[in-house]
C-alpha positions as CSV (number, residue, x, y, z in Angstrom):
1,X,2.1,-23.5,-20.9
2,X,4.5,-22.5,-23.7
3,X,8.1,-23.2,-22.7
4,X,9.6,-20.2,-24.7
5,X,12.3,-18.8,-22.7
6,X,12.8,-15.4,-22.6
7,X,16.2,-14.5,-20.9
8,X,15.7,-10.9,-19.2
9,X,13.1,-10.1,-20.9
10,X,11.5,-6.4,-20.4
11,X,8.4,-8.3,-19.2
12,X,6.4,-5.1,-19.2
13,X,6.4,-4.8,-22.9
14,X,5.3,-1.7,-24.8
15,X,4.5,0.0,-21.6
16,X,7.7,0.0,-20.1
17,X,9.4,0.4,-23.3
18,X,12.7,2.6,-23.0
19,X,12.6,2.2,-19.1
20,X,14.3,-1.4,-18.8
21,X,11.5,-3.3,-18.0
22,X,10.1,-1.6,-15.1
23,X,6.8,-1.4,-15.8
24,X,5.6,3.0,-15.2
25,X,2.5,4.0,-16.8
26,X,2.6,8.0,-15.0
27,X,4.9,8.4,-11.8
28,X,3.8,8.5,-8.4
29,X,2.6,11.9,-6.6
30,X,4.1,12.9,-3.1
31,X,0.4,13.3,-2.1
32,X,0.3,12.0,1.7
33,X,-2.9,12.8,2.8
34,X,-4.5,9.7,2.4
35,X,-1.4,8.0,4.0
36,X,-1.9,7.8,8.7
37,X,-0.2,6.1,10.9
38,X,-3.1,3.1,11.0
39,X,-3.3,3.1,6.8
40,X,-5.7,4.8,4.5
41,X,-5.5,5.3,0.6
42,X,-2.6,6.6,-1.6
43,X,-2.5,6.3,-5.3
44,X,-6.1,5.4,-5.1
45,X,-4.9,1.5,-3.5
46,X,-6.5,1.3,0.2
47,X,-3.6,-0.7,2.9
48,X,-3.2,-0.9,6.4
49,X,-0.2,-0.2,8.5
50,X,1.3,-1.8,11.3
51,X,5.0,-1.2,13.3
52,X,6.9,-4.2,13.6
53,X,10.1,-5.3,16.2
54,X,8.9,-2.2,18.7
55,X,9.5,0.2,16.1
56,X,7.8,3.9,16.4
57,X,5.7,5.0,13.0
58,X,8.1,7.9,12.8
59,X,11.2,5.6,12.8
60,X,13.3,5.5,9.4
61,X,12.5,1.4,8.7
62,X,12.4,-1.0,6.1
63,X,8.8,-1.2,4.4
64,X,7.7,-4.6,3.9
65,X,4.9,-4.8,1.7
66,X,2.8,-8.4,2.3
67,X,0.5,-8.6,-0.6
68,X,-2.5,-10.9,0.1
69,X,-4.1,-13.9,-1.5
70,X,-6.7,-14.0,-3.9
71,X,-10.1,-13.6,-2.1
72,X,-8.7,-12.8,1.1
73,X,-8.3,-9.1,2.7
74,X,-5.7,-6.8,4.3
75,X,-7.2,-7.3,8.1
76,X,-6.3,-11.2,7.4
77,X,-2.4,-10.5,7.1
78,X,-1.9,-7.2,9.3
79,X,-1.2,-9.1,12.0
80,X,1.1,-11.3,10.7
81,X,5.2,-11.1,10.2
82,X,6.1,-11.0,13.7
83,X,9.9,-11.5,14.2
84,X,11.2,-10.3,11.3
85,X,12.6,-6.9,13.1
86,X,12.5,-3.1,13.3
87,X,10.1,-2.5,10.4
88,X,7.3,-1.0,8.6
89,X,4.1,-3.7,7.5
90,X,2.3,-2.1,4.4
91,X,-0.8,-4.5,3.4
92,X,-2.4,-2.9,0.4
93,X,-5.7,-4.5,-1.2
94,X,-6.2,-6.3,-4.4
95,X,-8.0,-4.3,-7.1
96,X,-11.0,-6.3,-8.3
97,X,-13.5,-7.8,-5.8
98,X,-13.6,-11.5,-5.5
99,X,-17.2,-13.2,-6.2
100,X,-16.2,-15.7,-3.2
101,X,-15.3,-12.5,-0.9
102,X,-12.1,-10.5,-0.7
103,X,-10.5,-9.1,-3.3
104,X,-7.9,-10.1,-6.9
105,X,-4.6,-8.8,-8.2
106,X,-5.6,-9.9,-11.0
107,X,-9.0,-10.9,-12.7
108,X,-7.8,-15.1,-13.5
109,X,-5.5,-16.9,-11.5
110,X,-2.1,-18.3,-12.9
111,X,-3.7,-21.6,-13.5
112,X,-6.5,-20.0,-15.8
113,X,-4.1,-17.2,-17.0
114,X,-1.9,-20.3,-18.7
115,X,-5.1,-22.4,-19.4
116,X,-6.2,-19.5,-22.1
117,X,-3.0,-18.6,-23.4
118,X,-1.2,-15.5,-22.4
119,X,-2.5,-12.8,-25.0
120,X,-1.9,-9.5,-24.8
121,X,-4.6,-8.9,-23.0
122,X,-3.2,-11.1,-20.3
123,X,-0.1,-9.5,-20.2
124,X,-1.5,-6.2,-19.9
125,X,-3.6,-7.2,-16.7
126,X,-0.6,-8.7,-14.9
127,X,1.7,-5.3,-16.0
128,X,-1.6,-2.8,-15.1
129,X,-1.7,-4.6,-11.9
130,X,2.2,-4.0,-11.1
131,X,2.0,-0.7,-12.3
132,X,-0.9,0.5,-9.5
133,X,1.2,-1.5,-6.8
134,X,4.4,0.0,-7.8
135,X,3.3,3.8,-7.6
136,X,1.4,3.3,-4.5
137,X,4.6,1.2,-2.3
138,X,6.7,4.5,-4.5
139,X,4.0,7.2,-2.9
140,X,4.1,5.4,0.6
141,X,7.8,5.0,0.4
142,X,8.2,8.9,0.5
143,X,5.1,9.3,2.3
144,X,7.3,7.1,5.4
145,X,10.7,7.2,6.5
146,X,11.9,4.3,4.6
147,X,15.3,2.5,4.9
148,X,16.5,1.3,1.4
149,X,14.1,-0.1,-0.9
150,X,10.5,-1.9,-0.5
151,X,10.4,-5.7,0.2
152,X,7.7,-7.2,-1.7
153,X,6.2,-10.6,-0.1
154,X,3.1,-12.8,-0.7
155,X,1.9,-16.2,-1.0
156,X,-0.1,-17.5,-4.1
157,X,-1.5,-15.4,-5.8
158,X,0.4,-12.7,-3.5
159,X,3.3,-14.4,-4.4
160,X,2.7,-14.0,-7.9
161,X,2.6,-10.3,-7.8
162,X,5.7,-10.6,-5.4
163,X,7.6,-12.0,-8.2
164,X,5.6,-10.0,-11.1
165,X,7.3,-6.5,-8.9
166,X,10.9,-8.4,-8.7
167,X,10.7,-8.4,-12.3
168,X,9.0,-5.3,-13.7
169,X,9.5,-3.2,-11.3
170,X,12.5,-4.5,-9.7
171,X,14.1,-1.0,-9.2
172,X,12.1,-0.1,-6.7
173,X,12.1,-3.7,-5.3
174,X,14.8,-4.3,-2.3
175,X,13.7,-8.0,-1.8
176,X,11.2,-10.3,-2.4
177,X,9.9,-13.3,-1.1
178,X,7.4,-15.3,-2.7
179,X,5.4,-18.8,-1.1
180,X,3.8,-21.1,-3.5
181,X,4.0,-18.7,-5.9
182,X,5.0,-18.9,-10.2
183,X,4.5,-16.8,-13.1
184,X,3.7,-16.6,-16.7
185,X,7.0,-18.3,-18.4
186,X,6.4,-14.9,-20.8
187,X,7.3,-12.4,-18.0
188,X,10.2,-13.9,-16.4
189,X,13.5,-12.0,-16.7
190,X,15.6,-9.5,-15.1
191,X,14.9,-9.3,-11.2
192,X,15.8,-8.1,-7.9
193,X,17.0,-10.3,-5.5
194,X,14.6,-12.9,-4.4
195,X,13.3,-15.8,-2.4
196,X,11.4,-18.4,-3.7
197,X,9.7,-21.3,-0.8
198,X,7.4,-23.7,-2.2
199,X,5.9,-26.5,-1.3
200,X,6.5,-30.2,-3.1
201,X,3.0,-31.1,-3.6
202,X,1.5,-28.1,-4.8
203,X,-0.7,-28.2,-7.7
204,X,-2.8,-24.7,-7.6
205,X,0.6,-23.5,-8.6
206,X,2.7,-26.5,-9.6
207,X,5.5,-27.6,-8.3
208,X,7.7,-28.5,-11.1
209,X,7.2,-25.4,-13.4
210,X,7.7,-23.0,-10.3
211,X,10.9,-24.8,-10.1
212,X,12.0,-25.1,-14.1
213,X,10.9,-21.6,-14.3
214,X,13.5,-20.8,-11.1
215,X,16.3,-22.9,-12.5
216,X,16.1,-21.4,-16.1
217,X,16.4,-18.0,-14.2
218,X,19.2,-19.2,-11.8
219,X,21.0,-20.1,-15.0
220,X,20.3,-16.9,-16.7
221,X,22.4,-15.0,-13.4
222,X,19.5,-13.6,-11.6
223,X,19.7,-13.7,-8.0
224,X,17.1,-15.8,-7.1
225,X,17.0,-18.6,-4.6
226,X,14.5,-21.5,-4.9
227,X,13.8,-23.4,-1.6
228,X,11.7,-26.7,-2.0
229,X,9.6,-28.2,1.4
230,X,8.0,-30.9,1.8
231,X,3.8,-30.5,1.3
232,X,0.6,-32.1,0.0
233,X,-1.2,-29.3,-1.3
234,X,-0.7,-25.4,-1.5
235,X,-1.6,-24.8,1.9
236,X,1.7,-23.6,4.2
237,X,3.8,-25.9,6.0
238,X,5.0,-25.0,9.2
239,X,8.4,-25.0,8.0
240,X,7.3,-22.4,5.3
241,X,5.4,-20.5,7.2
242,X,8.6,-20.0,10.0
243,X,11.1,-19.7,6.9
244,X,8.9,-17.0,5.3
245,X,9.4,-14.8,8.1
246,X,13.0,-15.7,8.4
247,X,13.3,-15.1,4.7
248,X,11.6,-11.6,4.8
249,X,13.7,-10.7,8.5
250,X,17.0,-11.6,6.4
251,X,16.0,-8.5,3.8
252,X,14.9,-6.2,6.9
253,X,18.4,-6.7,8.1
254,X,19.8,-6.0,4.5
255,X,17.9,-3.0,4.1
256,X,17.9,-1.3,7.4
257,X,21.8,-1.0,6.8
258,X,21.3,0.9,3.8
């Protein structure tokens, strides 16, 4: 992987030129239609919906949006995120079917991604795929009565998009959290406030550059805070798996004031 540092970068390149990195290819409609109380479709990106902390589907809430791991599916994480408060669980699906069941964010993983080089080509997968996410959670956001802004969350590849939104769409980004999750040095830059846990011993997404790649962006101002637990692989740890929700309940607080 290249070590070029590129201190807030616009990330999105040509396509979000002129709009500060956030990555827009043609704004979200107010269409609701496809959006019940149970899920559906908006912007074309099918999700499921679940109430969290007691709170009623017509309740103005903070929407966290959990986005899943490569070759798994919505129903996997929809019941998941208990304890984190009064809020709104948004779990959209990836966009390209997985040969091993499931579905992608992206065609390659991060490991792959950095094995062939990040072309443009590359880049312009990772910005089409935060583009899709980031006018549906904008279509659902006004679709729902929504406190603040979206909190993005995911683990591996999940977490990559978690992080790829802080970044290139981090306007419409009230939080993230992101487990055992890294990006292309090439798209690091400017984000929203963010939550990095990952685990020691990972190597699907490796330890050390998650962590370089978090301190060079620490240094650079961006509010980012990168917690390190103990691990042997890139499976979750208990304790990453209770400070996750803790993590995401600390936004829902931060937002629900708002």
């Amino acid at each position: 992987m290249s070590r070029r540092w590129i201190p807030w970068a616009a990330g999105a390149g040509a396509v979000a030129a002129g709009l500060g990195g956030v990555a827009i290819v043609r704004a979200a409609t107010r269409d609701c239609s496809g959006a019940t109380d149970d899920g559906g479709v908006v912007e074309g990106v099918p999700y499921l919906e679940r109430m969290r902390g007691g709170a009623a589907p017509t309740e103005r809430v903070p929407m966290v949006v959990i986005l899943h791991p490569r070759d798994a599916t919505p129903a996997g994480y929809a019941g998941g995120m208990n304890g984190i408060g009064r809020a709104r669980l948004v779990v959209p699906q990836g966009a390209y079917d997985s040969p091993l069941g499931g579905y992608l964010w992206t065609p390659k993983g991060l490991k792959a991604t950095v094995a062939d080089g990040f072309d443009d080509d590359e880049r312009r997968q990772w910005t089409d795929a935060v583009a899709r996410l980031e006018r549906f959670v904008t279509a659902l956001a006004r679709c729902r009565p929504t406190a603040g802004d979206p909190i993005v969350t995911g683990s591996s590849q999940g977490a990559e998009m978690a992080l790829a939104m802080a970044t290139l769409a981090r306007r419409r980004v009230g939080g993230a959290v992101a487990v055992n999750g890294d990006m292309p040095t090439e798209l690091w830059g400017r984000m929203a406030p963010t939550v990095m846990l990952n685990g020691t011993g990972d190597t699907t997404v490796p330890f050390a550059t998650a962590k370089q790649h978090a301190d060079m962006a620490i240094a650079a101002g961006a509010p980012l805070r990168f917690e390190a637990f103990p691990s042997s692989g890139h499976n979750l740890t208990g304790a990453q798996t209770s400070a996750w929700r803790a993590r995401v309940g600390d936004f829902v607080a931060q937002q629900t004031s708002r």
